[in-house]
N, C-alpha and C positions, 0 to 999 in steps of 0.2 A: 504494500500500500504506500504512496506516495500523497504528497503536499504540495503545489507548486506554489511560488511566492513568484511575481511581479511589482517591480517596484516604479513609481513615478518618477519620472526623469530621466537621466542618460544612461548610456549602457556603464557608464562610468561608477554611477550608482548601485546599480545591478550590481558587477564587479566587487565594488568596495564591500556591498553585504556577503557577498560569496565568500570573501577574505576572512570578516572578522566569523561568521559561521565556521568557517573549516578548520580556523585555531580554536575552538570548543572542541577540549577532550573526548567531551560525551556526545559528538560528532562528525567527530572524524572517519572520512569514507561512504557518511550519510547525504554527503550534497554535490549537489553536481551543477555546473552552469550551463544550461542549453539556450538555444534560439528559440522564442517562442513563435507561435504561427503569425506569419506578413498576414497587415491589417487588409482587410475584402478590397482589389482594384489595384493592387501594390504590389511589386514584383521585388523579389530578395528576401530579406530577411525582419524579423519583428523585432520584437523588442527580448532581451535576456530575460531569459527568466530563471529561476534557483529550484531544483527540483530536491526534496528533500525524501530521503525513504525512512520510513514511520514505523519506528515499534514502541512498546510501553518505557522503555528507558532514554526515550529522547524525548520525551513531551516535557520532562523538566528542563533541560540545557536550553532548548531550543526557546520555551518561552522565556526564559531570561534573557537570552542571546538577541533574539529577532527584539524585545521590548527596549531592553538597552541601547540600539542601533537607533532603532525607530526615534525614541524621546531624544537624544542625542543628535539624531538629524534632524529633528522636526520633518521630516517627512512624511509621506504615503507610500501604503504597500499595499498590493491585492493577493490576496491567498487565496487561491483553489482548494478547497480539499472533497475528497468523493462522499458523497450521500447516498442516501437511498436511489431519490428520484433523478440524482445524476451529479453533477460537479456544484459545490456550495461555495460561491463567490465571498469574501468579504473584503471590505476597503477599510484596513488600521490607517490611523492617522496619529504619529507621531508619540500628541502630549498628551492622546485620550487614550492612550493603550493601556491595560492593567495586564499585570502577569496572570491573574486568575481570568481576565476574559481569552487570554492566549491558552493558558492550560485547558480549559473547557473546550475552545476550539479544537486546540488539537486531539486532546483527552474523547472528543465526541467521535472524533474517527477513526478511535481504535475503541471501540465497546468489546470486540472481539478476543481481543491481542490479553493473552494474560501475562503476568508481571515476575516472570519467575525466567532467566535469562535463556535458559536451552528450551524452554516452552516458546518464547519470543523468537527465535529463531526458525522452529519450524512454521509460526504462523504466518512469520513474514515471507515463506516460501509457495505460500499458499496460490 
């Protein structure tokens, strides 16, 4: 199960979050920077996007990580993550992010995934 982040602004941006994600310990090897899909009439490529892969021992790093960037930039990011009835878009904005609306997000899309580390492995193989 994966998480996609998009962030508002340059690919520059994109980047700079990919950096400080990939130095988190509890992290590492879970992100990846891809192209995301060229907007409809547009030829090449989109905007970066940070592809994150999701099991029960990354929902703590990651929302510390992703809120601390965020408030520090003041910026906006849009997160993908899968839902039932298909991809659940959100738009954080910087000063209004709390860790606990980060943990629920991500915490919501692994109900699955149980918390016991060779359990987490097979689910994420799923």
């Amino acid at each position: 199960m994966e998480m996609r982040i998009a962030v508002d602004g340059s690919r520059a941006d994109a980047t700079a979050l990919w950096d400080w994600l990939r130095a988190e310990p509890g992290l590492r090897g879970r992100v990846q920077l891809v192209d995301g899909p060229a907007e409809p009439g547009t030829m090449g490529h989109g905007t970066l996007e940070l592809v994150v892969v999701l099991a029960a021992t990354v929902v703590g790093p990651l929302s510390i990580a992703l809120r601390t960037w965020l408030v520090q930039r003041t910026t906006k990011a849009t997160v993908k993550v899968p839902g039932p009835a298909g991809p659940i878009e959100v738009t954080l904005i910087g000063t209004q992010v709390t860790e606990e609306l980060l943990r629920d997000l991500i915490a919501g899309v692994l109900p699955v995934l149980p918390t016991s580390p060779d359990r987490a492995v097979a689910a994420e193989e799923r």
